[in-house]
N, CA, C and O of each residue as an XYZ file, in Angstrom:
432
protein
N       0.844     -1.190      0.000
C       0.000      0.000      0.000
C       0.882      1.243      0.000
O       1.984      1.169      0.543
N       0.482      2.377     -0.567
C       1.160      3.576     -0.986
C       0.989      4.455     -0.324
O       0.399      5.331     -0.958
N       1.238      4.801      0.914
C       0.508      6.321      1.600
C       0.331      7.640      0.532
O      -0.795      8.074      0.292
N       1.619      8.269     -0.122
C       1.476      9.464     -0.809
C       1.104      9.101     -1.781
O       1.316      7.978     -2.238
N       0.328     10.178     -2.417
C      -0.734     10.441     -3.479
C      -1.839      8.877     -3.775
O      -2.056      8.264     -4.821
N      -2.265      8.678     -2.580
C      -3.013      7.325     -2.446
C      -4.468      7.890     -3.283
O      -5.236      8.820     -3.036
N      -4.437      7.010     -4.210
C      -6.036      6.888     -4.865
C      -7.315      7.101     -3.945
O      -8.211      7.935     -4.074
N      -7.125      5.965     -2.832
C      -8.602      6.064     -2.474
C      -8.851      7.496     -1.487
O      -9.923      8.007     -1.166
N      -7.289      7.973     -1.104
C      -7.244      9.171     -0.123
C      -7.664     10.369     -1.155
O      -8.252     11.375     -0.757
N      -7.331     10.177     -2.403
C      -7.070     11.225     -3.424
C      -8.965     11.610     -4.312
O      -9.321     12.550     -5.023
N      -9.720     10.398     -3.808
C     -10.757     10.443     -4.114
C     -11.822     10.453     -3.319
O     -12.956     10.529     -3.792
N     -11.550     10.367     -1.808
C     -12.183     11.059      0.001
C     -12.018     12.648     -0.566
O     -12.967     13.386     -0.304
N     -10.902     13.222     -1.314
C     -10.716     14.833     -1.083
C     -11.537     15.078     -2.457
O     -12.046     16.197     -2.388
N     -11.731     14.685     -3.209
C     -12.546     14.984     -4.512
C     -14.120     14.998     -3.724
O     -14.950     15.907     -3.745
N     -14.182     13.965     -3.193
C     -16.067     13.907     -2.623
C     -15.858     15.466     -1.463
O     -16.857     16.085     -1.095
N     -14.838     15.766     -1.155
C     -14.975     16.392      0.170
C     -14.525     18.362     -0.050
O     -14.649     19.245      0.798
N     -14.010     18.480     -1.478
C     -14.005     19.567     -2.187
C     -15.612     19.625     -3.130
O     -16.033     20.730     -3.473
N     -16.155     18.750     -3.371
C     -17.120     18.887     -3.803
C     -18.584     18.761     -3.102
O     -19.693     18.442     -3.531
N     -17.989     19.232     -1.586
C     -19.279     19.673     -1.065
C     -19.598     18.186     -0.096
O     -19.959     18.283      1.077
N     -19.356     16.512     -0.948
C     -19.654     15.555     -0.314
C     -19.290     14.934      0.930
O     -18.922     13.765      0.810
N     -19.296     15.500      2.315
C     -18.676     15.356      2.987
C     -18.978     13.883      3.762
O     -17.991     13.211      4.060
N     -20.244     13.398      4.074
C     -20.413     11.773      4.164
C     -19.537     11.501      3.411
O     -18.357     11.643      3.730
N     -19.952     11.013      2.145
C     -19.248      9.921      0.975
C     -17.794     10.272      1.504
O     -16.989      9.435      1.911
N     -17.541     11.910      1.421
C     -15.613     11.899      1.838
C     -15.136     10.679      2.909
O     -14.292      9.787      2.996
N     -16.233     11.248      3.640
C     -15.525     10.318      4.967
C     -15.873      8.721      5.103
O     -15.344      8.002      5.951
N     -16.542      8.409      4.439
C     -16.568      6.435      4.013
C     -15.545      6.299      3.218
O     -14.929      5.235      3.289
N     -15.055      7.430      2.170
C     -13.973      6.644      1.561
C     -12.841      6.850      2.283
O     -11.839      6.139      2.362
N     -13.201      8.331      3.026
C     -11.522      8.536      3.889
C     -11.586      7.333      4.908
O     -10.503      7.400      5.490
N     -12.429      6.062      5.526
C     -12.195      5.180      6.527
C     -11.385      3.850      5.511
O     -10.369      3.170      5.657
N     -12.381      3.942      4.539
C     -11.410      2.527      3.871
C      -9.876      2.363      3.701
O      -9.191      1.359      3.895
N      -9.342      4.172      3.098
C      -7.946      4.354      3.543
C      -7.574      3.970      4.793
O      -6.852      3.002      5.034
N      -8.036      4.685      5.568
C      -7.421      4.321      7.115
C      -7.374      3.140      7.625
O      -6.448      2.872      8.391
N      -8.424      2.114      7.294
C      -8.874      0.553      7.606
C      -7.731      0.057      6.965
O      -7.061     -0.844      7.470
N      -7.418      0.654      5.728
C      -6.223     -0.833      5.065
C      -4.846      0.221      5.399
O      -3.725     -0.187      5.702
N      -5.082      1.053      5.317
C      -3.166      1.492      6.133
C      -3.407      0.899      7.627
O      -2.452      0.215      7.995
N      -4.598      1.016      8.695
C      -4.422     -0.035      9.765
C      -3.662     -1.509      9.569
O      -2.601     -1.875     10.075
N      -4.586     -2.265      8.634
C      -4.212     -3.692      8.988
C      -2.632     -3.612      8.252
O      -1.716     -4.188      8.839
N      -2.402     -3.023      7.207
C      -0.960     -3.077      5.976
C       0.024     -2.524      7.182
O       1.063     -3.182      7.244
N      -0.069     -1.497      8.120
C       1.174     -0.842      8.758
C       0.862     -0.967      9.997
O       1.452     -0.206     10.764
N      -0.223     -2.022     10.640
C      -0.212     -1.832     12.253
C       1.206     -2.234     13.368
O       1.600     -1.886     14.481
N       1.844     -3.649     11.719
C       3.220     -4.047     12.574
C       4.533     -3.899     11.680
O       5.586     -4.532     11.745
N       4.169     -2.934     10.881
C       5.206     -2.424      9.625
C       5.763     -0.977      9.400
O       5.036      0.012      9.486
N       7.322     -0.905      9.058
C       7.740      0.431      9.328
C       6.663      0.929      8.321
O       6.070      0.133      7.593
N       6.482      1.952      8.304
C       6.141      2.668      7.540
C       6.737      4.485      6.957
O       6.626      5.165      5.937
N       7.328      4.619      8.229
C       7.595      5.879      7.713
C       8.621      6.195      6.641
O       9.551      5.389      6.599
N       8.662      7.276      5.692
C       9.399      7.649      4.983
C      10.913      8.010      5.164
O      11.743      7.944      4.257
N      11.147      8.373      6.366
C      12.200      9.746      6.615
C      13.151      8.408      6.571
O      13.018      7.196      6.734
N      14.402      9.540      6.190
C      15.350      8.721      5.646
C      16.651      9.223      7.296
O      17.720      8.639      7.473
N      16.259     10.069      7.981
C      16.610     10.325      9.707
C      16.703      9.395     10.470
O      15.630      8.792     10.482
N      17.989      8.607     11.633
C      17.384      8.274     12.346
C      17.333      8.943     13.388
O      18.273      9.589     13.851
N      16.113      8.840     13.901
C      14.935      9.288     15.203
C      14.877      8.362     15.874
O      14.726      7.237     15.397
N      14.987      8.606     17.224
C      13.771      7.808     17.789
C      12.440      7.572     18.083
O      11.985      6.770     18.898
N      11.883      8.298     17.390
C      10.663      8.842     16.967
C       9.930      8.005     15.666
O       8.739      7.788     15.442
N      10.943      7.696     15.042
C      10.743      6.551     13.842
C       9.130      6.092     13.909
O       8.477      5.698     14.875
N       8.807      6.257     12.755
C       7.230      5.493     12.778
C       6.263      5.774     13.768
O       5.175      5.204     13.848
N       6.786      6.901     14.725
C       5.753      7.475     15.929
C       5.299      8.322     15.645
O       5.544      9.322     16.320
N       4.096      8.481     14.146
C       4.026     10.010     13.713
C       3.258     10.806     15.370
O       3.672     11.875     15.819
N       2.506     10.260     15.806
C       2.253     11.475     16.922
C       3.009     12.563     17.533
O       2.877     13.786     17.485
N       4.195     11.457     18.375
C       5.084     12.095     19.128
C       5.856     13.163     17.871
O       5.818     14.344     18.216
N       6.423     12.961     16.723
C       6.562     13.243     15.813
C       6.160     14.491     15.814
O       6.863     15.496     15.913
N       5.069     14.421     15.706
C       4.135     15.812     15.312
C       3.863     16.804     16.071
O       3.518     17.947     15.770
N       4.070     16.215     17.298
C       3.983     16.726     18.400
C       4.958     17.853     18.719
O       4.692     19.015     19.025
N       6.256     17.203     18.568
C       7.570     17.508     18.847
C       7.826     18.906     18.058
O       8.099     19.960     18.633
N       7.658     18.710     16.254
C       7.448     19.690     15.693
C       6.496     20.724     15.725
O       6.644     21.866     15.290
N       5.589     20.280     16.229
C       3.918     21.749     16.328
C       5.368     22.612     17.634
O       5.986     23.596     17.229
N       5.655     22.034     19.057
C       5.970     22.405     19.719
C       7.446     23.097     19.640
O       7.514     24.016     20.457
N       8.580     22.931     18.933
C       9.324     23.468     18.610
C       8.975     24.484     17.153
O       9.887     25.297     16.998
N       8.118     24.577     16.319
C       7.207     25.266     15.540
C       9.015     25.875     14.623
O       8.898     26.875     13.915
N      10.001     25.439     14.689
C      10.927     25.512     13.673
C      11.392     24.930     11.813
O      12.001     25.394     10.848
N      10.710     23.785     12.144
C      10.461     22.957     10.679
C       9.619     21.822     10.708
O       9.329     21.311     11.790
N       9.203     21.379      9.660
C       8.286     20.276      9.562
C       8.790     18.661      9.650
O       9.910     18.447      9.187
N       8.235     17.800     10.069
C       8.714     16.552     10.046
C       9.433     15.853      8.328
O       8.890     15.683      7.236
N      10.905     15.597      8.840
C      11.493     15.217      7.645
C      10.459     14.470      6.656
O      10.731     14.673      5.473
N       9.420     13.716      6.862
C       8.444     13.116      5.926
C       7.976     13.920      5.016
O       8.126     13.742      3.807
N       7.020     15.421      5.841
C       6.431     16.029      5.355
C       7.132     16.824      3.910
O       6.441     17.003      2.907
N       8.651     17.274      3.990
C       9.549     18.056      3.411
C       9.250     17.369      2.033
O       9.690     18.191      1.229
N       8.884     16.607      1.515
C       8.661     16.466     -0.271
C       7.262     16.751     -0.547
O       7.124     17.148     -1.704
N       5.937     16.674      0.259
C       4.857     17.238     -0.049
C       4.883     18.732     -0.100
O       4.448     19.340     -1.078
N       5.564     19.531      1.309
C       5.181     20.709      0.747
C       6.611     21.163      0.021
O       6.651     22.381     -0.156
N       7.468     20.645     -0.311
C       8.549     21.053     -1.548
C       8.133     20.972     -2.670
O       8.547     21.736     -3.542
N       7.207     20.020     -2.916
C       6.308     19.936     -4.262
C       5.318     21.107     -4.176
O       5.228     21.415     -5.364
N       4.656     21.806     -3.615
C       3.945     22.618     -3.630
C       4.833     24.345     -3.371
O       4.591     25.465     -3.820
N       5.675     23.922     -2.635
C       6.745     25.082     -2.946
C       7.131     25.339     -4.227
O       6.851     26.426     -4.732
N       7.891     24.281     -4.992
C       8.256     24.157     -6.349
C       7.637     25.234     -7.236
O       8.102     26.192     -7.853
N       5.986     24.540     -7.012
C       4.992     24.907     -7.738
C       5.337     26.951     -8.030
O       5.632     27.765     -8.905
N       5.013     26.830     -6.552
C       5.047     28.674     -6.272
C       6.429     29.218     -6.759
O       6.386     30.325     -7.294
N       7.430     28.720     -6.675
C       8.857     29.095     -6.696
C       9.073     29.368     -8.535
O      10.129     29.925     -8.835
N       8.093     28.983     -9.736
C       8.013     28.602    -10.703
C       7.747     30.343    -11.155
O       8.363     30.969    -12.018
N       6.536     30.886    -10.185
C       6.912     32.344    -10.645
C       7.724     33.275    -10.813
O       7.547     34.334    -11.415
N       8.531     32.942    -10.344
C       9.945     33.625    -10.264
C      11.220     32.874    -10.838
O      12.334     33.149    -10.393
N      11.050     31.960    -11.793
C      11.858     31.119    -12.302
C      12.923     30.355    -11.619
O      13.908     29.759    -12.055
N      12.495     30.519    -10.529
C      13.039     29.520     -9.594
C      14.002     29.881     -8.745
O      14.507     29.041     -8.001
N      14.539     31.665     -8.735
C      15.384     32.397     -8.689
C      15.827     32.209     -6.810
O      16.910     32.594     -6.368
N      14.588     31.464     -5.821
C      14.592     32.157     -5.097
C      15.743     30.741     -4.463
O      16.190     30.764     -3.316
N      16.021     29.747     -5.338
C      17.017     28.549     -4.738
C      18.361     29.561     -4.909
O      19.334     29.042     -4.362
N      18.617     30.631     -5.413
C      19.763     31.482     -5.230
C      20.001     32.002     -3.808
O      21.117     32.046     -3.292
N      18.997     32.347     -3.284
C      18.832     32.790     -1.826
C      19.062     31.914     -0.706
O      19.705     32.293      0.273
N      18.502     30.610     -0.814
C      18.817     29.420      0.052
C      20.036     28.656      0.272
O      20.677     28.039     -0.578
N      20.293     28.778      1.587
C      22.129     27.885      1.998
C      21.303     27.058      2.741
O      21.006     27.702      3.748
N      20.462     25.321      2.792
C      20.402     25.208      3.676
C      21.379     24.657      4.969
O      22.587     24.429      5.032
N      20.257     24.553      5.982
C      21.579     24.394      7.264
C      22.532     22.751      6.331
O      22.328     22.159      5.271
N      23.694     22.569      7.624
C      24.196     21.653      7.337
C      23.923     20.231      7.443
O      24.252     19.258      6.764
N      22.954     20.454      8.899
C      22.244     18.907      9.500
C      21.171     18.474      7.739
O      21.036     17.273      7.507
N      20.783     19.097      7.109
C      19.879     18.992      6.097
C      21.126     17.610      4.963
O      22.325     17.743      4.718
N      20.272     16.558      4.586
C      20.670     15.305      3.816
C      20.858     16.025      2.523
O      19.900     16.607      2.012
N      21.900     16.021      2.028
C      22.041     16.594      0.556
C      22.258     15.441     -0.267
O      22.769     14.381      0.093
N      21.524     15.948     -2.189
C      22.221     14.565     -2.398
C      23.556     14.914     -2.735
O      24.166     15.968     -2.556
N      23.953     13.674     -3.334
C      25.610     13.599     -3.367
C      25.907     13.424     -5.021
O      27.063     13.333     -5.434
């Protein structure tokens, strides 16, 4: 099973932009029902970090709302894809401006 850009998640937000908010949420449970049984005893998380936090999105989330400095290494390719997007008006000029820190995984 695929967490990002999941079909049946991708079609809960179609019923749920279009006003259908029941139907959203029967299809948003079937997602959740089969990422239950597929990841109840399976890594699942993305981040390529080790944490000890690993696969604990709560504490996870937690940690970050409360230090309110950056987002959970997972999150960093959803909204980089949507950054991208915005960064496109300006021809992309604004990766001239950015050093990131050093702790940040570069590729090689």
């Amino acid at each position: 099973m695929m967490i990002e850009e999941n079909p049946i998640e991708k079609q809960a937000m179609k019923a749920f932009h279009a006003g259908r908010r029941e139907e959203g949420l029967e299809i948003q449970e079937k997602f959740v029902s089969r990422f239950r049984l597929e990841y109840g005893e399976k890594d699942h998380c993305p981040c390529k970090k080790a944490c000890r936090y690993h696969g604990n999105c709560k504490e996870c989330v937690a940690i970050h709302r409360a230090h309110g400095e950056h987002v959970p290494n997972c999150m960093r390719p959803l909204i980089n894809k949507k950054l991208k997007i915005l960064s496109e008006l300006t021809e992309h000029t604004l990766a001239y401006e950015i050093e990131p820190p050093k702790e940040i995984l570069r590729k090689k």
